[in-house]
N, C-alpha and C positions, 0 to 999 in steps of 0.2 A: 318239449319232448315229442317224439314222434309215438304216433297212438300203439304201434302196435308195439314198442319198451315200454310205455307206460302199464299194459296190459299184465307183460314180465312181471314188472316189478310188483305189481297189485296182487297175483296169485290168486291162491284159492283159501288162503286161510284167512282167520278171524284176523289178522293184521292188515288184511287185506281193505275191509272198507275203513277202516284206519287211515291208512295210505291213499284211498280214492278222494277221502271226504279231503284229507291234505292237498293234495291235487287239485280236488275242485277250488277249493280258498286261494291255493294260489295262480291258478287259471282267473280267478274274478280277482284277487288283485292287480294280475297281468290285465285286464280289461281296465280295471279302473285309472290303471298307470297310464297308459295306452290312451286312454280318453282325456285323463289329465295333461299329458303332454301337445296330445293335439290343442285341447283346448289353450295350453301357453302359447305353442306355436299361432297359434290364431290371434292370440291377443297381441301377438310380438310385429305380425303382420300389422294389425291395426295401429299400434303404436308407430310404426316406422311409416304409414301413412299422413297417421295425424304427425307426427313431426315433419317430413317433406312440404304437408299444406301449411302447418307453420312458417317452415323457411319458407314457401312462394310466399306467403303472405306478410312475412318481415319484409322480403325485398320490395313489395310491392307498397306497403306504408315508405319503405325509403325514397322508392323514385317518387311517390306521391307528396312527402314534404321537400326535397329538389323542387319539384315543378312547381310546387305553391309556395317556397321561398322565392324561386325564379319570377313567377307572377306577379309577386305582390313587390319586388324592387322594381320590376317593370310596369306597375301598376303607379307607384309611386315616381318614376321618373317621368308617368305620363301625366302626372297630377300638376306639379311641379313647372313640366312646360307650361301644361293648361295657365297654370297662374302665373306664369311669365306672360302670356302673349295675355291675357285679360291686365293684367296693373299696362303695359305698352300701351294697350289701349285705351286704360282710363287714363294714364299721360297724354295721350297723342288728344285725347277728345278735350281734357284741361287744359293742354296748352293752345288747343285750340279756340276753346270758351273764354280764355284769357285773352286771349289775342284779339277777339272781337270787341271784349269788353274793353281794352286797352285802347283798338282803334277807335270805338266809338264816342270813349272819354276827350282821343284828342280832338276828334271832329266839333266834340260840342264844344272846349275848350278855346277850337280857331273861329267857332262863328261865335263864341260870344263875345271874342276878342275882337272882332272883326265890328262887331255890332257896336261897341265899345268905340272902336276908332271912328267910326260914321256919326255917331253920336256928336 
């Protein structure tokens, strides 16, 4: 209400601070509604920030296990060559340590042979 109806309505008589002191109560209830609402409105702000940094932050756990399931298959198929080309190698060095021992058995073999016929 505008001050100067409320004035009207207050008068000059004994009904009058009756009516003022009514007034006032509800002038400090309108203040305390008014305070209440803002203060929802604020928390509603708040809310709907803290949800936004949750969704970034859901997205950002998803691309983060994408990238660290992608790592670790790629992690794993570099394992896997690795011990491909290490056994290749421990064949290639085995068959080559055989091979020496193999030549060297027949070597002794023809000279004792050989020692054998001279005999």
């Amino acid at each position: 209400m505008a001050d100067g109806s409320r004035d009207k309505l207050l008068g000059s008589g004994g009904t009058g601070y009756q009516i003022r002191d009514t007034m006032d109560q509800v002038d400090q209830v309108k203040g305390i509604m008014r305070k209440n609402i803002d203060t929802v409105l604020e928390r509603d702000s708040k809310i709907q920030n803290l949800n936004e940094r949750s969704d970034a932050l859901q997205v950002g756990a998803n691309q983060f296990l994408q990238t660290g399931t992608q790592l670790k298959r790629k992690m794993w198929w570099k394992n896997i060559k690795f011990m491909i080309v290490i056994g290749v190698v421990v064949v290639i060095a085995l068959g080559i340590l055989i091979g020496v021992i193999v030549t060297q058995n027949k070597r002794r073999k023809k000279a004792i042979n050989e020692a054998k016929l001279k005999l």
